[in-house]
Structure formats: structure tokens, C-alpha cells
N, C-alpha and C positions, 0 to 999 in steps of 0.2 A: 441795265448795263448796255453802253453802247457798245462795246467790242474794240474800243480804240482807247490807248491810253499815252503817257505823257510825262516826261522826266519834269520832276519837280527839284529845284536848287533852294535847299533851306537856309536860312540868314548863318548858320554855321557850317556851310560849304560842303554839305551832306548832299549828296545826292537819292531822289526817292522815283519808283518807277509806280506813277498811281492810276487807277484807271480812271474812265471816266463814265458816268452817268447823266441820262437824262431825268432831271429832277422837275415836279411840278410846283415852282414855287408862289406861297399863300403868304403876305404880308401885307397890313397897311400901306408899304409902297409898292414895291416891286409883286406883278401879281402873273406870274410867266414861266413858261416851261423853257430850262435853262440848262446847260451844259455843265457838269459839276466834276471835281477831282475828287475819287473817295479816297481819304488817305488818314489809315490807321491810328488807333491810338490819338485823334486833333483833342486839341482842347474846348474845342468847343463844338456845338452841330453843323453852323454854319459860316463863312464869309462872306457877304456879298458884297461883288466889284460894281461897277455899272451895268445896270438892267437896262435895256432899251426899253422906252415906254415907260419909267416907273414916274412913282408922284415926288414931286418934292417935299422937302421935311417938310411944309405950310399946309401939305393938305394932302394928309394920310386919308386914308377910305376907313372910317370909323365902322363900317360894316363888317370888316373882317375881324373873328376873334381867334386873336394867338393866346395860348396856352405858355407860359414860360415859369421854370420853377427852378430856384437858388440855392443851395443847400450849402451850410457852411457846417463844419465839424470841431 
């Protein structure tokens, strides 16, 4: 946790007070230690906006292996 956080405006005019973390992010593209908003209850783990640095979709680094798993009910 950086110590610094950040009003987020949700697409239904909610307002959220999230904080923020520095996260070390591991992906076939983006491969970088990044400023993150944690904010409760997302539907998913992660968003990512523009990474400085990252690969383009043509040429992911096949060396990194992400773990990803679906569960439907």
C-alpha cells in the first residue's frame, strides 16, 4: 500500500474512495511494477490501462506462465 488514495466515479455516478497500491505486474505483455486502485468486491482481479513498455498483442513473451481459472455454476 502506497499511503495514497483516490476517488473513483463509477459508470452509475457512485462515487468510491480506493486506495492505491504498488503491484508487481507478470504478463505475456505488460511485465511492470504499476500503480493499482484496490477497490472492493471488483469483478474481476485486474484491469489493465496502458503500460509503459508493454508488448504488443503480436508478440506476447511466451516465457511467462499465467495461471488463469473460470468457474461457472
Amino acid at each position: 500500500m502506497t499511503g495514497e488514495s483516490c476517488v473513483l466515479t463509477r459508470i452509475d455516478s457512485t462515487a468510491l474512495l480506493a486506495e492505491k497500491a504498488g503491484v508487481n505486474l507478470r504478463t505475456p505483455y505488460p511485465c511492470a511494477e504499476v500503480k493499482a486502485l484496490c477497490i472492493p468486491d471488483a469483478i474481476c482481479d485486474a484491469i489493465v490501462e496502458n503500460v509503459k513498455g508493454s508488448r504488443g498483442p503480436e508478440d506476447p513473451d511466451t516465457t511467462v506462465i499465467v495461471g488463469t481459472v473460470t468457474s461457472r455454476v
